[in-house]
VOMIRO-341831 format. One record per residue (C-alpha): x, y, z; residue in three letters. Coordinates in Angstrom, 3 decimals. Example, Ala and Ser with C-alpha at 12.3 -4.5 7.8 and 13.67 -1.06 7.14 Angstrom:
REM residues 2
REC         x         y         z  residuo
REC    12.300    -4.500     7.800      ala
REC    13.670    -1.060     7.140      ser
REM end
This chain:
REM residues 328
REC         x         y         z  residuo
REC    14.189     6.766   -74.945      unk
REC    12.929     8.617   -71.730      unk
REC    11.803     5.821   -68.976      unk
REC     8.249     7.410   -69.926      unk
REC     7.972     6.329   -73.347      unk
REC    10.094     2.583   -72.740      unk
REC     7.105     2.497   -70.561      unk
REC     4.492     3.334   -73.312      unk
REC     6.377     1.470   -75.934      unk
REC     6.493    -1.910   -73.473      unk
REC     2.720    -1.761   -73.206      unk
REC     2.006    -1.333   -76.441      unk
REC     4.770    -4.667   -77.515      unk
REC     3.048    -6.888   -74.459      unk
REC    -0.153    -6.173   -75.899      unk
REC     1.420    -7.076   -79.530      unk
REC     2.725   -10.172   -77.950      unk
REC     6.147    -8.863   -79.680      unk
REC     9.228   -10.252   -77.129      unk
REC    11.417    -6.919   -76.141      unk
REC    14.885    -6.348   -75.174      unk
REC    15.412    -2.915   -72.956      unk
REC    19.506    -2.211   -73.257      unk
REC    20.896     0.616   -70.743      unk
REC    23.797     1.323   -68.387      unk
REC    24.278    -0.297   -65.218      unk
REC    21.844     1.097   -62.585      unk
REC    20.066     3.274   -64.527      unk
REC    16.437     1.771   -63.803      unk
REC    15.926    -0.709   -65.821      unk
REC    14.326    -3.310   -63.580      unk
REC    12.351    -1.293   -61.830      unk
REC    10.615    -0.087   -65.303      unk
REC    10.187    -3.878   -65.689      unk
REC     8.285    -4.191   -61.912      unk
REC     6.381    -0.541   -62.641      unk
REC     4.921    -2.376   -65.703      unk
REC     3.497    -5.461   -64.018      unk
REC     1.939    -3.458   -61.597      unk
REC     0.313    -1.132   -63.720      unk
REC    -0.937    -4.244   -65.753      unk
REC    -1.709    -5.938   -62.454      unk
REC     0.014    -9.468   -63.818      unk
REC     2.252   -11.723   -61.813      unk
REC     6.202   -10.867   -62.633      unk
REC     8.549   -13.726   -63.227      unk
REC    11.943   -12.274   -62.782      unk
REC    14.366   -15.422   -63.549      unk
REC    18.302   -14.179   -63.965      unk
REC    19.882   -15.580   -66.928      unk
REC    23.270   -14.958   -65.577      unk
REC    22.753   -17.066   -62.943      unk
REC    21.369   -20.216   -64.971      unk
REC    22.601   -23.665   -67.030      unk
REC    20.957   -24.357   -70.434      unk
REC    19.994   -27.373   -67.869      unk
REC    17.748   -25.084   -66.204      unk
REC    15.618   -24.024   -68.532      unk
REC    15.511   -27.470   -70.438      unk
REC    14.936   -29.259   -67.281      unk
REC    15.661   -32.984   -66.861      unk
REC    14.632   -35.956   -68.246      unk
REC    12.791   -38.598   -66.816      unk
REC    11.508   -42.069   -68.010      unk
REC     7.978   -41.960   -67.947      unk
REC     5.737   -45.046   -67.279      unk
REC     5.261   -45.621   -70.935      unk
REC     9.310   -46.438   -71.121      unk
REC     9.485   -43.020   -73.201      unk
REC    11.942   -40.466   -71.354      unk
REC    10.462   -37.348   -71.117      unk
REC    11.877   -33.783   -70.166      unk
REC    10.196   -32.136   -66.168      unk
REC     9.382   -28.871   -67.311      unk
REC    11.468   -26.216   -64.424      unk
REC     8.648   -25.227   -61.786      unk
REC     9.895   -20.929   -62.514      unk
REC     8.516   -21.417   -65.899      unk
REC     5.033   -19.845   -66.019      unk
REC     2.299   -22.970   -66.646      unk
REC    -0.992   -20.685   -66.355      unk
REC    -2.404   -17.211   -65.960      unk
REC    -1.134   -13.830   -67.656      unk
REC     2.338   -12.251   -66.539      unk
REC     5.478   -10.837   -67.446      unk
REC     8.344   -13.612   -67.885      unk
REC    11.854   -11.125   -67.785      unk
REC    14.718   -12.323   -68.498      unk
REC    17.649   -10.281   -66.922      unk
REC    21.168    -9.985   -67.573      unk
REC    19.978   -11.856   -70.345      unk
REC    23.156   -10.851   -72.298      unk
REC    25.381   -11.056   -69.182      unk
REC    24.830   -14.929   -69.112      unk
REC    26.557   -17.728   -71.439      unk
REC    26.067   -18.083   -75.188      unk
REC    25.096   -21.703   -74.187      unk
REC    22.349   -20.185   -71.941      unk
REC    21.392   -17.300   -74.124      unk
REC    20.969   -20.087   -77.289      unk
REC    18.795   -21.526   -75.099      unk
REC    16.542   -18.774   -75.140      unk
REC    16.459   -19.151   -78.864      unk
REC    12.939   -21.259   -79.278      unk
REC    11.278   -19.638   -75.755      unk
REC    11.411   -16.018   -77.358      unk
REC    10.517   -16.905   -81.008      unk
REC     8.206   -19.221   -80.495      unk
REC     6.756   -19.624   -76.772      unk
REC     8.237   -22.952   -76.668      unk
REC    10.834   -24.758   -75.086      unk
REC    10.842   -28.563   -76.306      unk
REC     7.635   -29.723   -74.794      unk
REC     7.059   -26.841   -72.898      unk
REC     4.594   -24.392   -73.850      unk
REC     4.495   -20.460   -72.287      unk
REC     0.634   -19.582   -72.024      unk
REC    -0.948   -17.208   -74.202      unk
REC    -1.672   -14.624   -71.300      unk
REC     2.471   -14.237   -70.422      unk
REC     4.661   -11.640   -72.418      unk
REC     8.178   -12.233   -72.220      unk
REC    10.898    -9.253   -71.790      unk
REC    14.815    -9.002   -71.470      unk
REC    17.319    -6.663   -69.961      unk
REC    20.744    -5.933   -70.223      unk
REC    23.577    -3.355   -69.972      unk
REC    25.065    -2.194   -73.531      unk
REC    27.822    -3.919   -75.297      unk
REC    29.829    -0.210   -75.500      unk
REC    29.059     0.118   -71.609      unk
REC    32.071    -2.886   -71.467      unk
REC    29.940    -3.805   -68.639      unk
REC    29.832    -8.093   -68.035      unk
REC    27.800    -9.022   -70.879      unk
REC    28.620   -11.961   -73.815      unk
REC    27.271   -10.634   -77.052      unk
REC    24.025   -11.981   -78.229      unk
REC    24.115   -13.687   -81.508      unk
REC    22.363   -12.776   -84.155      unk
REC    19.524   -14.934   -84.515      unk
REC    18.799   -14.217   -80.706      unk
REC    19.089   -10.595   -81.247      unk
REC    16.504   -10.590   -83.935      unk
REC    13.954   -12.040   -82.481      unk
REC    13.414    -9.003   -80.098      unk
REC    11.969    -5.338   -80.739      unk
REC    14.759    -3.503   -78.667      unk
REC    14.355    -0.757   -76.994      unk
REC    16.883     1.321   -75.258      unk
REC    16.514     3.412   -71.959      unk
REC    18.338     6.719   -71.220      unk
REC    18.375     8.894   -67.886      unk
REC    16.337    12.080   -68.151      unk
REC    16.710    14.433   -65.136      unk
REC    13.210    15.593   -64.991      unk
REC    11.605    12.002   -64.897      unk
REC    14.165    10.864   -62.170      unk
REC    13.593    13.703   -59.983      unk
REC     9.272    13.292   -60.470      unk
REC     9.924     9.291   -59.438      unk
REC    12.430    10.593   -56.285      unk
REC     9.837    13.218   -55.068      unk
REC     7.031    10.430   -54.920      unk
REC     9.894     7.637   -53.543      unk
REC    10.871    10.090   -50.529      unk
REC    14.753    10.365   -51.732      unk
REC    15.836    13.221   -49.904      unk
REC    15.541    16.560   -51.264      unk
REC    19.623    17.613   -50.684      unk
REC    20.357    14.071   -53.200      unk
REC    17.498    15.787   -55.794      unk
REC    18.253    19.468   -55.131      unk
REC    22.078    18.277   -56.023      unk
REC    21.328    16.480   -58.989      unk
REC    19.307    19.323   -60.691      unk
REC    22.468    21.818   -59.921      unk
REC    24.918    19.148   -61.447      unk
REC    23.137    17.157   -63.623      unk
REC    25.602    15.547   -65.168      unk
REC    26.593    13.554   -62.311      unk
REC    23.286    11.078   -62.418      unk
REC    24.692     8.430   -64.572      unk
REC    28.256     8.305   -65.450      unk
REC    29.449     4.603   -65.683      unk
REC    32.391     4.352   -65.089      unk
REC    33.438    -0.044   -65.593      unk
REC    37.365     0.647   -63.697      unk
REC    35.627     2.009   -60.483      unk
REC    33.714    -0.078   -57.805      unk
REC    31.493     2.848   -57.399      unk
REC    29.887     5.427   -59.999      unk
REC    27.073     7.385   -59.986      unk
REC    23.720     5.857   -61.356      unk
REC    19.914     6.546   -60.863      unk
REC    20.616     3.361   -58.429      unk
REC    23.462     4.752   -56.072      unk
REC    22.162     8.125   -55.421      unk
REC    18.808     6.068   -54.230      unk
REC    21.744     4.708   -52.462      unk
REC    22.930     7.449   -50.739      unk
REC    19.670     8.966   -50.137      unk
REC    19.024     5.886   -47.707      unk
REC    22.627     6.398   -46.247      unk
REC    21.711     9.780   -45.458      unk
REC    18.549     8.449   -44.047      unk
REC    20.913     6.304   -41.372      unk
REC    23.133     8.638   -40.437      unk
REC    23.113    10.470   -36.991      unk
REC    23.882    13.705   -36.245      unk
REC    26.811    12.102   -34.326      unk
REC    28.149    10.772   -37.703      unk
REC    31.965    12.774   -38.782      unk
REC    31.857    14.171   -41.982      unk
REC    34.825    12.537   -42.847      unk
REC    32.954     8.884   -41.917      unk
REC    29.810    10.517   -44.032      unk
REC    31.680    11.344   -47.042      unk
REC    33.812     7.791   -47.019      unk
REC    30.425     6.068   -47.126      unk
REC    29.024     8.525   -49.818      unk
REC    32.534     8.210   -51.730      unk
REC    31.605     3.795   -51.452      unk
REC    28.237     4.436   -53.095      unk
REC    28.662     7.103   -55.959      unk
REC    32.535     7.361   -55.866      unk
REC    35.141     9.737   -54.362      unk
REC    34.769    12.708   -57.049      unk
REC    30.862    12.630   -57.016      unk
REC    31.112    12.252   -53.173      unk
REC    33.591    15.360   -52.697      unk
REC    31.105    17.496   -54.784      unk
REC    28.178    16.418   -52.744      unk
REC    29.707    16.611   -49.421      unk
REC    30.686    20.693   -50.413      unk
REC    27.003    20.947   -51.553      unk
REC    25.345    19.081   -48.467      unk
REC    27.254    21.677   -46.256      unk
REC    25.744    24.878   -48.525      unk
REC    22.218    22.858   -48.235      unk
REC    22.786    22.845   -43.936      unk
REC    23.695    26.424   -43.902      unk
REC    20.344    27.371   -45.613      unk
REC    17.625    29.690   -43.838      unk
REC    15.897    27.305   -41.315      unk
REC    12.193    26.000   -43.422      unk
REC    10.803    26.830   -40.295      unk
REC    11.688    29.954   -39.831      unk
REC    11.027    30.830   -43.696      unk
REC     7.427    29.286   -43.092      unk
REC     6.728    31.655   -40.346      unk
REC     8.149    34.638   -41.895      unk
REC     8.424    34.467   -45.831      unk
REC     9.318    37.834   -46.488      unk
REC    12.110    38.254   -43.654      unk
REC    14.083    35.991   -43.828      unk
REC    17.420    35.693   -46.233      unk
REC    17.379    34.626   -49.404      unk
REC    20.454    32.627   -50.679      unk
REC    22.561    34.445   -53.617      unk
REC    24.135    31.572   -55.360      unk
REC    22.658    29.271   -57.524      unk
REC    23.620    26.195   -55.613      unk
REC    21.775    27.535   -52.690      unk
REC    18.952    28.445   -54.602      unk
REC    18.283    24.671   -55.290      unk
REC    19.023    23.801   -52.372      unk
REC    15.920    25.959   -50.422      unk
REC    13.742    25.267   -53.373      unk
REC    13.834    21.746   -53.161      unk
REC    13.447    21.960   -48.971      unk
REC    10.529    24.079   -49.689      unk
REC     9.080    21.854   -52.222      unk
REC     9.548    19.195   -49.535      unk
REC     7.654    20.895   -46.464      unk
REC     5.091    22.763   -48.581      unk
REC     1.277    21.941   -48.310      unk
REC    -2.587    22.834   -49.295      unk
REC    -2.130    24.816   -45.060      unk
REC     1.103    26.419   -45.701      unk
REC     1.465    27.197   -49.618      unk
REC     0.367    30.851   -49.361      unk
REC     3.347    31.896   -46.991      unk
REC     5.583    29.319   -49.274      unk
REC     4.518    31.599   -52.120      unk
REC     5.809    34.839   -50.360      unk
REC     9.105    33.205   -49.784      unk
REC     9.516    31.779   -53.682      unk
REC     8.052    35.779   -55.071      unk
REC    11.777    36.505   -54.194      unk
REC    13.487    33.713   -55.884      unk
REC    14.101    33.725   -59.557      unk
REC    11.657    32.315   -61.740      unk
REC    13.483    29.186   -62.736      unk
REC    13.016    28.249   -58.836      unk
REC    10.053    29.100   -58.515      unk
REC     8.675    26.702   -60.751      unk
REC    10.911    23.894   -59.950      unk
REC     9.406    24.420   -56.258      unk
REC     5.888    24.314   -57.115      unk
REC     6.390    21.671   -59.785      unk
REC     8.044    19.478   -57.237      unk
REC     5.947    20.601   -54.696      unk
REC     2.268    19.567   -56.448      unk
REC     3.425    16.403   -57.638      unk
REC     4.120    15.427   -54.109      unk
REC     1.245    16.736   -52.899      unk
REC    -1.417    17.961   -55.410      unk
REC    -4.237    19.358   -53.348      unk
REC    -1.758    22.227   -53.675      unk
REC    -3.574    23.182   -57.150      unk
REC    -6.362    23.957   -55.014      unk
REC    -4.976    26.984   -52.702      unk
REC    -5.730    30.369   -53.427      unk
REC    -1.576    30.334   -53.493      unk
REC    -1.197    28.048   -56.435      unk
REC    -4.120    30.178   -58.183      unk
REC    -2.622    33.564   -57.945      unk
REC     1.210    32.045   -58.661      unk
REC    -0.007    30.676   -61.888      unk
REC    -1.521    33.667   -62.900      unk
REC     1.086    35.952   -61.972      unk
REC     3.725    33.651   -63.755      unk
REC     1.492    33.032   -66.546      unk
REC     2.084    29.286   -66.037      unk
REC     0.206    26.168   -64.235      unk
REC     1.500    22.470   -63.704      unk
REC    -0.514    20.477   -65.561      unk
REM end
């Protein structure tokens, strides 16, 4: 499933009270889907790592109460009021005594005297068993007491959340010309690419100086998405610096070169995208008329999701018309 529907499908399962279990390769967004769901429910999230706990911990320990009964202290990170999001992540990285632990808190809300409130949904995380990532497998009775959902990468909804998260547009423009390189777990290498290291290297980029060796600048890439990723993106970071200066384009559209391979193409589209506004859309129009259409509408689709008073411009009117097509 597309992070979209996980999204649509989590809401609907909170709202069901149904526990859920989102598998998915390392990196790939998982958590975050987790944190964009609290916030669009506006509910506290609980985020307690199962890899990192004893089946003490969520039992808690007993004490001998003034009645001369011993009685168990309920852990202070379980919920005790409100409406939230309990998640329980890595929650099939941790041990089988831990996960069995879980067994009573997912079914039934309960954890010997412990009682989760009625307004707190819980939800689990994990990488796939096939990944061969660090996981213990679940047993079966723990496994069915989940709906289970599992998350794939889609280009198009990673590149809409890295337009509105500022990731640069060379690490997007990149991505869309080799798509195959978002995700590709890899469990023998300390570094892969994932959804997670190309935010990564966006933010490396985002530290660098212009004093910075490209050798030091691809070693650094090469630790975050690994050396073959790296050596691709280094060759298309130098296509993406020789590109007609935005600038320059901006001040005259229909002078200055076009780029004639495809790689380039992204590259300028994606700048454009980046730079373009409700002032300066009609001259970015001018410039895209002599681009194919397939960049075209990557520019203005990137471009009015970024910044959507662009739908208002006389630009964006007479390029949808033109094109036959508007971005919804």
């Amino acid at each position: 499933m597309k992070a979209s529907s996980v999204l649509d499908a989590l809401r609907i399962l909170v709202a069901a009270r149904r526990p859920v279990f989102v598998w998915g390769s390392p990196g790939v967004g998982k958590s975050a889907i987790i944190r964009q769901l609290a916030e669009a429910l506006n509910v506290r999230l609980q985020d307690l790592r199962a890899l990192l706990l004893d089946p003490v911990d969520l039992r808690g320990l007993p004490f001998l109460a003034s009645d001369g009964r011993s009685k168990w202290a309920t852990p202070e990170f379980l919920p005790q009021e409100g409406a939230g999001i309990l998640f329980l992540d890595e929650l099939n990285a941790a041990p089988a005594m831990v996960q069995a632990s879980c067994y009573q808190l997912v079914l039934d809300r309960k954890l010997g005297e412990y009682t989760l409130p009625d307004g707190w949904a819980i939800i689990a995380a994990g990488n796939r068993d096939s990944d061969r990532g660090a996981t213990t497998r679940m047993p079966t009775p723990l496994r069915n007491r989940f709906v289970h959902l599992e998350l794939e990468v889609d280009l198009q909804e990673w590149s809409e959340w890295a337009i509105q998260a500022a990731i640069r547009p060379e690490v997007i423009a990149f991505l869309r010309f080799r798509p195959e390189l978002l995700s590709v777990f890899d469990r023998d290498a300390h570094a892969f690419p994932s959804p997670r290291s190309w935010e990564f290297v966006s933010r490396i980029l985002d530290s660098l100086d212009s004093k910075s060796s490209p050798s030091l600048e691809h070693e650094v890439i090469a630790g975050a998405v690994g050396s073959g990723a790296a050596t691709e993106f280094s060759a298309f970071l130098r296509t993406f610096r020789e590109l007609p200066n935005i600038d320059a384009i901006l001040m005259n559209p229909l002078q200055e070169p076009v780029p004639e391979n495809a790689a380039a193409q992204y590259a300028v589209a994606s700048a454009l995208a980046r730079c373009a506004s409700d002032a300066n859309f009609d001259r970015v129009c001018l410039y895209l008329n002599r681009l194919p259409t397939e960049f075209r509408v990557l520019c203005v689709r990137d471009a009015t999701l970024r910044a959507p008073a662009i739908r208002c411009t006389a630009g964006y009117t007479r390029w949808a018309v033109d094109d036959h097509y508007a971005i919804a």
